[in-house]
ROSEVEX-484356 format. One record per residue (C-alpha): residue number from 1; residue in one letter; x, y, z. Coordinates in Angstrom, 1 decimal, m for minus. Each point is the difference from the previous one (the first is absolute). Example, Ala and Ser with C-alpha at 12.3 -4.5 7.8 and 13.67 -1.06 7.14 Angstrom:
# residues 2
<atom num="1" residu="a" px="12.3" py="m4.5" pz="7.8"/>
<atom num="2" residu="s" px="1.4" py="3.4" pz="m0.7"/>
This chain:
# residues 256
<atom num="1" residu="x" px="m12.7" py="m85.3" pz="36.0"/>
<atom num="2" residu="x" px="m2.9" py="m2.1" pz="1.3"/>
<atom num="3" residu="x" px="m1.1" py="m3.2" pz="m0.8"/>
<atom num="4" residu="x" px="m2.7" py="m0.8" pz="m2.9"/>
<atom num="5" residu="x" px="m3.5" py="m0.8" pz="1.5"/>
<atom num="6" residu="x" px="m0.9" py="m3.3" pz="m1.7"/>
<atom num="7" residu="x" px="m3.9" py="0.7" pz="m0.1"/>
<atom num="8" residu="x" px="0.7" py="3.0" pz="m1.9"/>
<atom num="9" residu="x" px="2.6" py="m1.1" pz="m2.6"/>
<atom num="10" residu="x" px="m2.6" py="m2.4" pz="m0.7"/>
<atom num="11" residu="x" px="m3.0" py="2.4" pz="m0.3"/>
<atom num="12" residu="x" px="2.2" py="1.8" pz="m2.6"/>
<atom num="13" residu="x" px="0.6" py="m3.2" pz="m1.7"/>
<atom num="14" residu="x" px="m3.5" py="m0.2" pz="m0.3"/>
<atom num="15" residu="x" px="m0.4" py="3.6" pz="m1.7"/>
<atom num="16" residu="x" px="2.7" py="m0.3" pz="m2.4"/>
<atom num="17" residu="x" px="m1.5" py="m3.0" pz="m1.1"/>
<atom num="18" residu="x" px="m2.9" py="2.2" pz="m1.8"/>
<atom num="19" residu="x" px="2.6" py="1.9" pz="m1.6"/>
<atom num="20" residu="x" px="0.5" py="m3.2" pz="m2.0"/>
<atom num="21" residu="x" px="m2.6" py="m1.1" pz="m0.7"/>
<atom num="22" residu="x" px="m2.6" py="0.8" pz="m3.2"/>
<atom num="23" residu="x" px="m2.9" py="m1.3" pz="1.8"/>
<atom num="24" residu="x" px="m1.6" py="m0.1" pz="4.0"/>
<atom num="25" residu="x" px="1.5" py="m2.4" pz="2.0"/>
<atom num="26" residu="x" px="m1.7" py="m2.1" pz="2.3"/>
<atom num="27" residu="x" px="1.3" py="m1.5" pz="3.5"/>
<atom num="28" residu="x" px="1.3" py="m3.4" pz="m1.7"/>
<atom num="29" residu="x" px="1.8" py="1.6" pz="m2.1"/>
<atom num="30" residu="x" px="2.1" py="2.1" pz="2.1"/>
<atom num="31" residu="x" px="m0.2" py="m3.1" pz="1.9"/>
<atom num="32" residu="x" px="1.6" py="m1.8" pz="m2.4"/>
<atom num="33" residu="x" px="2.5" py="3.3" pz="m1.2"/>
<atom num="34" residu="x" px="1.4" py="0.7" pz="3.3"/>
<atom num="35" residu="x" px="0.2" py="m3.6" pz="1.6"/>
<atom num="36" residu="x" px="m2.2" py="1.3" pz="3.5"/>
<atom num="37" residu="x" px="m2.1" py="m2.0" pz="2.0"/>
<atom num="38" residu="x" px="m3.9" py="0.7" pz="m1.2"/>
<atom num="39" residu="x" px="m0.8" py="1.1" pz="3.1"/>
<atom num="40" residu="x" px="3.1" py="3.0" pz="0.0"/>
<atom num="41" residu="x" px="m1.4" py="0.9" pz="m3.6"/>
<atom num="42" residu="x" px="m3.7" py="0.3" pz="1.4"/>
<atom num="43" residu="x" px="1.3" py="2.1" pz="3.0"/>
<atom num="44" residu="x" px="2.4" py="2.1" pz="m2.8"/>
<atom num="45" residu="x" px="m2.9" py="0.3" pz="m2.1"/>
<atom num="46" residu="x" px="m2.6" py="1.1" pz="2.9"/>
<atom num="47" residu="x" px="1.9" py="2.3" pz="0.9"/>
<atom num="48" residu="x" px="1.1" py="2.1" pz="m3.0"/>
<atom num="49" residu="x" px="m3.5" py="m0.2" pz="m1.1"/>
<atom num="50" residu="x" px="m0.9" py="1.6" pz="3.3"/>
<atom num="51" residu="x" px="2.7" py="2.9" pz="m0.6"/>
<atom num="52" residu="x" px="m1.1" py="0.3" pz="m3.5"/>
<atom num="53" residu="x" px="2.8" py="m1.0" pz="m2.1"/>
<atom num="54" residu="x" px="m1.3" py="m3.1" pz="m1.4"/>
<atom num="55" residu="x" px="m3.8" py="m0.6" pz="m0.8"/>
<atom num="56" residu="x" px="m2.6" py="m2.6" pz="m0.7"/>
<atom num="57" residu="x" px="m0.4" py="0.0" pz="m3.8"/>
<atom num="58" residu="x" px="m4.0" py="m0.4" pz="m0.2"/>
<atom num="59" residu="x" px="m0.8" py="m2.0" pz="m3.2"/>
<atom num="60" residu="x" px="3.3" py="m2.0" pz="0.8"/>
<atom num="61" residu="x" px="m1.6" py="m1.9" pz="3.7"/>
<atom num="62" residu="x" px="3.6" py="m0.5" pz="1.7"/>
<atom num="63" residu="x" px="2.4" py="1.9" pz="m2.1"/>
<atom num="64" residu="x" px="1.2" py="3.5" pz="0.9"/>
<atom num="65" residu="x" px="1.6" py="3.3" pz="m1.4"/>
<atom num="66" residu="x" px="2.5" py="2.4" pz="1.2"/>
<atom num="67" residu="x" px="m2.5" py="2.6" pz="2.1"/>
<atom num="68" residu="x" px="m0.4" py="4.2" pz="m0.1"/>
<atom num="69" residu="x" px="3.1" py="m0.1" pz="2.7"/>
<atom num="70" residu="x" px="2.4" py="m1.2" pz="m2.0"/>
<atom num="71" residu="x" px="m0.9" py="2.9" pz="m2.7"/>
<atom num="72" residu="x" px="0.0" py="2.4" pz="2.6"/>
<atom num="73" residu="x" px="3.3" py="m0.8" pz="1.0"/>
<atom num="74" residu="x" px="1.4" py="0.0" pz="m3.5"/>
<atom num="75" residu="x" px="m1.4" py="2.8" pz="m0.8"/>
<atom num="76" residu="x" px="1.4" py="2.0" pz="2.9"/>
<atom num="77" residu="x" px="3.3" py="m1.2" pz="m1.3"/>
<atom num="78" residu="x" px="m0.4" py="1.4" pz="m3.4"/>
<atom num="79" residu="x" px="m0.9" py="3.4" pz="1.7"/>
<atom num="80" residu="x" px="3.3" py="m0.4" pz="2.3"/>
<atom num="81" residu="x" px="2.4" py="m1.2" pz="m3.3"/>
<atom num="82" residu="x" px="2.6" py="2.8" pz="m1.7"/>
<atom num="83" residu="x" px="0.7" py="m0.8" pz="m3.0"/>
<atom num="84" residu="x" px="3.1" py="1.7" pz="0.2"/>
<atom num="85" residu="x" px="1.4" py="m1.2" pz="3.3"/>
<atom num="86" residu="x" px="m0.8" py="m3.8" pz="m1.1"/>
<atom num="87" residu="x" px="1.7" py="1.0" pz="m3.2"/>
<atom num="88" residu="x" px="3.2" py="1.1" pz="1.9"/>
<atom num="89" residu="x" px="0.4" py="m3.7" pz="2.2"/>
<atom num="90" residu="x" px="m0.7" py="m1.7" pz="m3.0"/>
<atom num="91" residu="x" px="2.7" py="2.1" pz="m2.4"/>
<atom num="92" residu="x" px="2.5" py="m0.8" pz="3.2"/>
<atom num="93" residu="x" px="m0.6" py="m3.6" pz="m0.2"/>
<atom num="94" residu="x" px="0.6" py="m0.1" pz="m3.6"/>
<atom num="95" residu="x" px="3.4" py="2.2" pz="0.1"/>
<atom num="96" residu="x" px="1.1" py="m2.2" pz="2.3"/>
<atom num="97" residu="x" px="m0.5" py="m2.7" pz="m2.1"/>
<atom num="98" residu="x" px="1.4" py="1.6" pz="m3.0"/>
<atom num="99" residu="x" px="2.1" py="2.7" pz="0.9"/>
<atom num="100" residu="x" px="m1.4" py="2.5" pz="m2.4"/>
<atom num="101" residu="x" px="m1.9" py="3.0" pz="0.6"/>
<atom num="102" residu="x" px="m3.8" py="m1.0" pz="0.2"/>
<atom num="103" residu="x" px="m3.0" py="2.9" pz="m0.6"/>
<atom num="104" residu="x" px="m3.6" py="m0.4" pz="0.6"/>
<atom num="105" residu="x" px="m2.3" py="2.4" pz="m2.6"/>
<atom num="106" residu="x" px="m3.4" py="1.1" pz="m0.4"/>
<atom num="107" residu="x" px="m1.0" py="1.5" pz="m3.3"/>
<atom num="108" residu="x" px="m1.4" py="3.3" pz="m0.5"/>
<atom num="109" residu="x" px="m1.8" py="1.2" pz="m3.2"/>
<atom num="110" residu="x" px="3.1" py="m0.8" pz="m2.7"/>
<atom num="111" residu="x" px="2.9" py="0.0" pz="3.3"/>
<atom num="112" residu="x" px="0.8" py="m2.3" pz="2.4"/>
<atom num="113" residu="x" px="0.9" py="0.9" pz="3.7"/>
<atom num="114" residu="x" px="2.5" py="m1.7" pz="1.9"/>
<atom num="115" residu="x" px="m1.5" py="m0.3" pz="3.6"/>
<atom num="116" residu="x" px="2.1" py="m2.2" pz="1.4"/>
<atom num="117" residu="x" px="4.2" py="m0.9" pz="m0.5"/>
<atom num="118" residu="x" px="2.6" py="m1.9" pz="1.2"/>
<atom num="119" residu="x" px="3.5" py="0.4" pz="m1.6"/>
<atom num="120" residu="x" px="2.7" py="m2.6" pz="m0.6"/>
<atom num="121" residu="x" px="3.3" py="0.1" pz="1.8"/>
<atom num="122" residu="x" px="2.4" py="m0.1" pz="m2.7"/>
<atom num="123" residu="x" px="2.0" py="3.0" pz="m1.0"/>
<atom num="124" residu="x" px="m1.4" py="0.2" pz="m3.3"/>
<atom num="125" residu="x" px="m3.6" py="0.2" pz="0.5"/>
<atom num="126" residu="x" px="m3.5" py="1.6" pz="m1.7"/>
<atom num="127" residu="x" px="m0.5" py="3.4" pz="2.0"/>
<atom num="128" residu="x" px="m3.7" py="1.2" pz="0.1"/>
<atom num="129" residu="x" px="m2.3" py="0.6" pz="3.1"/>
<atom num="130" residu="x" px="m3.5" py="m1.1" pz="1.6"/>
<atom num="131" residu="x" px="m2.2" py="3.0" pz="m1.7"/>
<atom num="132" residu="x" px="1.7" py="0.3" pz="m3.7"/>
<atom num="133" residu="x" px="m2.1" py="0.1" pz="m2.4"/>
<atom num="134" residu="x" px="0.2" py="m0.8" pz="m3.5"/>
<atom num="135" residu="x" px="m1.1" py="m0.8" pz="m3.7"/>
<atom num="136" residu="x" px="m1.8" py="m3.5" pz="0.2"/>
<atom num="137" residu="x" px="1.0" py="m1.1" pz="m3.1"/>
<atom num="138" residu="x" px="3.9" py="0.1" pz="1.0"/>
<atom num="139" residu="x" px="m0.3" py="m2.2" pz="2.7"/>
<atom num="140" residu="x" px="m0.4" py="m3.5" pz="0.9"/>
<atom num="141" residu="x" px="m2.7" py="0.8" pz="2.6"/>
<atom num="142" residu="x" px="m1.4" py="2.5" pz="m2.2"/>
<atom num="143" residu="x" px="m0.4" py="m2.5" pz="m2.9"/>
<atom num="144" residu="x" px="m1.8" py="m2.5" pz="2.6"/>
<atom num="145" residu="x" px="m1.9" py="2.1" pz="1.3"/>
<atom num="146" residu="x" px="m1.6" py="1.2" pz="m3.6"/>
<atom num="147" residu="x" px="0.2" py="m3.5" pz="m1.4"/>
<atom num="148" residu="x" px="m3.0" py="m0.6" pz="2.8"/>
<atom num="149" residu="x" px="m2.2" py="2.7" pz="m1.6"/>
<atom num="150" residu="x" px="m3.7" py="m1.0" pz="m1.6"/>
<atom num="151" residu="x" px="0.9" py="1.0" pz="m3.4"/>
<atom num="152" residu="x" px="m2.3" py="3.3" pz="m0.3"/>
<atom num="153" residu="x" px="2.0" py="1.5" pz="3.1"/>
<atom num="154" residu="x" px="3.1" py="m1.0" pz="m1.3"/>
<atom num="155" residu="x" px="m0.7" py="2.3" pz="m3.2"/>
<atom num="156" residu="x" px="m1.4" py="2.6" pz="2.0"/>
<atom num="157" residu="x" px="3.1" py="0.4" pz="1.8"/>
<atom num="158" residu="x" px="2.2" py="0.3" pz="m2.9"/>
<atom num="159" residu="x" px="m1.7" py="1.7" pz="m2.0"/>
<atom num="160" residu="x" px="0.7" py="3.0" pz="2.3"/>
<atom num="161" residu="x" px="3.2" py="1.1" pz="m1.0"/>
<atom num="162" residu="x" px="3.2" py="m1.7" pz="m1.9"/>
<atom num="163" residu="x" px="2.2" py="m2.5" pz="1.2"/>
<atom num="164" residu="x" px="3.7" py="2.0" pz="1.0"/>
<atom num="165" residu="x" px="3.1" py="m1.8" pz="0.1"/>
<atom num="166" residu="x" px="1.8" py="m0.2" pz="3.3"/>
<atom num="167" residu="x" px="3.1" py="m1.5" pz="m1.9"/>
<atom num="168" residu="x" px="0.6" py="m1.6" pz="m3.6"/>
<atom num="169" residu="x" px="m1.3" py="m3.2" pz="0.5"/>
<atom num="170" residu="x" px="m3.4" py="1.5" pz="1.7"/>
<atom num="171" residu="x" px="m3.5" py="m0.6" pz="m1.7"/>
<atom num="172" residu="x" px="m1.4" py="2.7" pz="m1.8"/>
<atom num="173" residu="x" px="m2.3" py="m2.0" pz="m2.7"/>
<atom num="174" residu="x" px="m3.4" py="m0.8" pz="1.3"/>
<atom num="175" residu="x" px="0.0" py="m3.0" pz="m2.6"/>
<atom num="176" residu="x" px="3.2" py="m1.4" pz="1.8"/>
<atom num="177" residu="x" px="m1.2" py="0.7" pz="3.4"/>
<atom num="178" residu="x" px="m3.7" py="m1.6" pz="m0.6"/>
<atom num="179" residu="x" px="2.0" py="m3.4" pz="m1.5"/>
<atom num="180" residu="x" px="2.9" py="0.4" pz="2.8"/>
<atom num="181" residu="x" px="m3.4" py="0.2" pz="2.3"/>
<atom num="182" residu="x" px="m1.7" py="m3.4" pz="m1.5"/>
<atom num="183" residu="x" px="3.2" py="m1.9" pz="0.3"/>
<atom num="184" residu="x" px="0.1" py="1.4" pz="3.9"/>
<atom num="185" residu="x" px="m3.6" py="m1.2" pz="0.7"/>
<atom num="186" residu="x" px="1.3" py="m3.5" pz="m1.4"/>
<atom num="187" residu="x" px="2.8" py="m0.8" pz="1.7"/>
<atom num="188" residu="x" px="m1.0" py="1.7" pz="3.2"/>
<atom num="189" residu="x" px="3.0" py="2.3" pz="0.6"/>
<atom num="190" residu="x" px="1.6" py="3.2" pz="m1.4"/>
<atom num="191" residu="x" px="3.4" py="0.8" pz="m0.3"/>
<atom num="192" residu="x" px="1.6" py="3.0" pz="m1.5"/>
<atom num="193" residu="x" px="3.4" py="0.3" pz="m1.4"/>
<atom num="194" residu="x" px="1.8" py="3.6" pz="0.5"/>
<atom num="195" residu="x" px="m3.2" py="1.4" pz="m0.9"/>
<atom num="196" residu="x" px="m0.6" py="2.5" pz="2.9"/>
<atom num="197" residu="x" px="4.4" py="0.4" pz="1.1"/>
<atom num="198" residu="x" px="2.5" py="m1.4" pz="m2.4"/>
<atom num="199" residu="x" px="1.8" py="m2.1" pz="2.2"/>
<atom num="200" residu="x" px="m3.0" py="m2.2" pz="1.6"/>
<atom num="201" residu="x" px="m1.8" py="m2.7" pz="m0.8"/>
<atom num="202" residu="x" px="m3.5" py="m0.9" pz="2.2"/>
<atom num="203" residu="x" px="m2.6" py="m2.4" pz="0.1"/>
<atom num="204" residu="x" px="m3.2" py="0.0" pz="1.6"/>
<atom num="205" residu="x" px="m3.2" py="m1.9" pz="1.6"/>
<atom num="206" residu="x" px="m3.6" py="0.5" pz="0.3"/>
<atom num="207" residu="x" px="m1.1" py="0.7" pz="4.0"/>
<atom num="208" residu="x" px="m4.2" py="m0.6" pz="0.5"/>
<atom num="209" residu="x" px="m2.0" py="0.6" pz="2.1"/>
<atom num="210" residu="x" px="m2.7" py="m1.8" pz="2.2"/>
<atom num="211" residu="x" px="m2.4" py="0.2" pz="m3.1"/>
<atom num="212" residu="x" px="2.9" py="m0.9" pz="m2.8"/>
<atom num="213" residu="x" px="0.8" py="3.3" pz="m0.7"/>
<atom num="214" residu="x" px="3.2" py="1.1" pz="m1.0"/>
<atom num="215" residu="x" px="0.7" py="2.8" pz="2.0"/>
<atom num="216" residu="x" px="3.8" py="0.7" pz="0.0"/>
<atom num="217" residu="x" px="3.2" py="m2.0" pz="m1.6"/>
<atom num="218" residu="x" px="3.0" py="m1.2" pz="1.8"/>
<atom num="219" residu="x" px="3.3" py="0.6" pz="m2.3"/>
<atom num="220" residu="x" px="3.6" py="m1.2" pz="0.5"/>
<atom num="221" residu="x" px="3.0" py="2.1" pz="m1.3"/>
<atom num="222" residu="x" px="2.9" py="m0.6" pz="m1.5"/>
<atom num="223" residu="x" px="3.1" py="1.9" pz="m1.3"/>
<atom num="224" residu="x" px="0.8" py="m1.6" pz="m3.6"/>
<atom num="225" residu="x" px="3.8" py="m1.3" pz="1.4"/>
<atom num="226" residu="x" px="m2.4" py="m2.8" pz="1.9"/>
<atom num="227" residu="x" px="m2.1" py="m0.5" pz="m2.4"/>
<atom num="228" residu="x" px="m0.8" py="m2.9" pz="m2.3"/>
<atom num="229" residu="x" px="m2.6" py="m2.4" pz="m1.4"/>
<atom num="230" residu="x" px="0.3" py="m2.5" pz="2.8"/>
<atom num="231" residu="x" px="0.1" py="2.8" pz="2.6"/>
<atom num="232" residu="x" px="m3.1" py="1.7" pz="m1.9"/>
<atom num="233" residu="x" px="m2.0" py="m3.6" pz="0.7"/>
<atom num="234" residu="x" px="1.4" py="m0.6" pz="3.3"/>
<atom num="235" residu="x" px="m1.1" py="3.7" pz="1.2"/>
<atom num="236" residu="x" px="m3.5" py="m0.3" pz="m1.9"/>
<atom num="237" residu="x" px="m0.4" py="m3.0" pz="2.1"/>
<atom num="238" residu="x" px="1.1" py="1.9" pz="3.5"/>
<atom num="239" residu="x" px="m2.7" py="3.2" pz="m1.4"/>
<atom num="240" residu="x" px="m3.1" py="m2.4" pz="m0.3"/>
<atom num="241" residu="x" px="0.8" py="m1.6" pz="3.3"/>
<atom num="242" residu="x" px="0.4" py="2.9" pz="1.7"/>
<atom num="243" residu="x" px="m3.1" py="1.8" pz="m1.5"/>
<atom num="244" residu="x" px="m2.1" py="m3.3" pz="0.7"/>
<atom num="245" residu="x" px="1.0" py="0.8" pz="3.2"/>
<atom num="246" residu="x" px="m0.9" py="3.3" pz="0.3"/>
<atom num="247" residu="x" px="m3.4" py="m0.6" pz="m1.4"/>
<atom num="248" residu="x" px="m0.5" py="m3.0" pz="2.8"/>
<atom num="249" residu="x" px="1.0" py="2.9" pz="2.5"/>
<atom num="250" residu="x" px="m2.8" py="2.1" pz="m2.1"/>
<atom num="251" residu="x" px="m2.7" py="m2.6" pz="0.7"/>
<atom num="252" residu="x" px="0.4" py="m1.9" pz="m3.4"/>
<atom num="253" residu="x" px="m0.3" py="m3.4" pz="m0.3"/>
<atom num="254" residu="x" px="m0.2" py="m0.9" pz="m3.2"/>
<atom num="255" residu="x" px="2.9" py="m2.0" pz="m2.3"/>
<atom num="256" residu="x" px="3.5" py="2.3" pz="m0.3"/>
């Protein structure tokens, strides 16, 4: 591997600095940020501005803006991202963490999709597949993913058909689902309990998207011999880390 070229990493420096920052920056203050000589920051500055990716902010005399260059480049990354390839890396980082199988889903009318997997390596494991589909409602994902609806959509959705039961403990009241919804949308995760196989439990995270939408949800799950209340926290913890993650991979860059 070759050596980092100084007069780069600190051009980059210089970029990433925008991405902190509410307001233009003038040449003090990245002066002042990065600890360069004025002259390096002038040079830095001169040079970007040339190239596009910062420019002079015209009511604000000396302060400048991240430039068209920088958009073009993000946006050629968004073209270039799959959603279900990220989805994959991130589900492996997470199963290794955990050792529990991991899905990534999208929802679809009243299912969810699983588009991406990765399965524990103990002997007694949840056995599904990237592609399943099934009832939202039953599933941890599912239950994210409709907890994000606007309202009208939501009851556009379910008003098309009933809500079947995959096992006894699955939701088929649309009373119990909308309050099992709310209490989703405040504490930020989902988790079902034997509701779509009767010996798993799962929880599941919100993943966004460059413009805050939720676009998938990242799920981890576990056969009811591991689980508890303290493993239920600790694996809610692990989902929302690793679908923060996945949204940072997705452009995001909001709070997780």
């Amino acid at each position: 591997m070759g050596r980092l070229v100084p007069a780069v990493t600190r051009a980059l420096d210089v970029l990433e600095l925008f991405l902190e920052s509410e307001v233009p920056l003038s040449a003090p203050d990245i002066t002042r940020r990065l600890q360069l000589p004025r002259t390096t920051v002038h040079e830095l500055i001169t040079t970007l501005a040339a190239r596009s990716y910062v420019v002079a902010v015209p009511e604000q005399p000396g302060r400048y803006r991240l430039g068209v260059r920088t958009y073009q480049l993000g946006s050629r990354y968004a073209e270039q991202l799959d959603l279900a390839a990220e989805g994959q890396q991130v589900a492996r980082e997470v199963a290794e963490t955990c050792d529990e199988t991991v899905h990534v889903a999208v929802l679809e009318d009243t299912d969810v999709i699983y588009i991406a997997k990765v399965d524990s390596t103990h002997a007694v494991r949840m056995v599904s597949a990237a592609g399943r589909r099934l009832p939202a409602h039953c599933t941890a994902v599912g239950k994210m993913l409709l907890a994000t609806l606007p309202p009208a959509e939501l009851d556009v959705r379910l008003a098309r058909g009933e809500l079947v039961a995959m096992t006894p403990d699955s939701i088929t009241d649309p009373a119990v689902l909308r309050a099992a919804l709310g209490e989703i949308r405040d504490r930020g995760t989902a988790v079902e309990h034997r509701e779509s196989n009767p010996d798993v439990s799962c929880v599941a995270a919100p993943v966004r998207d460059s413009a805050g939408r939720v676009v998938a949800a990242l799920s981890i799950s576990v056969p009811m011999i591991r689980w508890s209340g303290e493993r239920e926290a600790e694996l809610a913890e692990l989902a929302l880390k690793g679908a923060g993650d996945l949204s940072v991979r997705l452009g995001h860059r909001g709070a997780r």
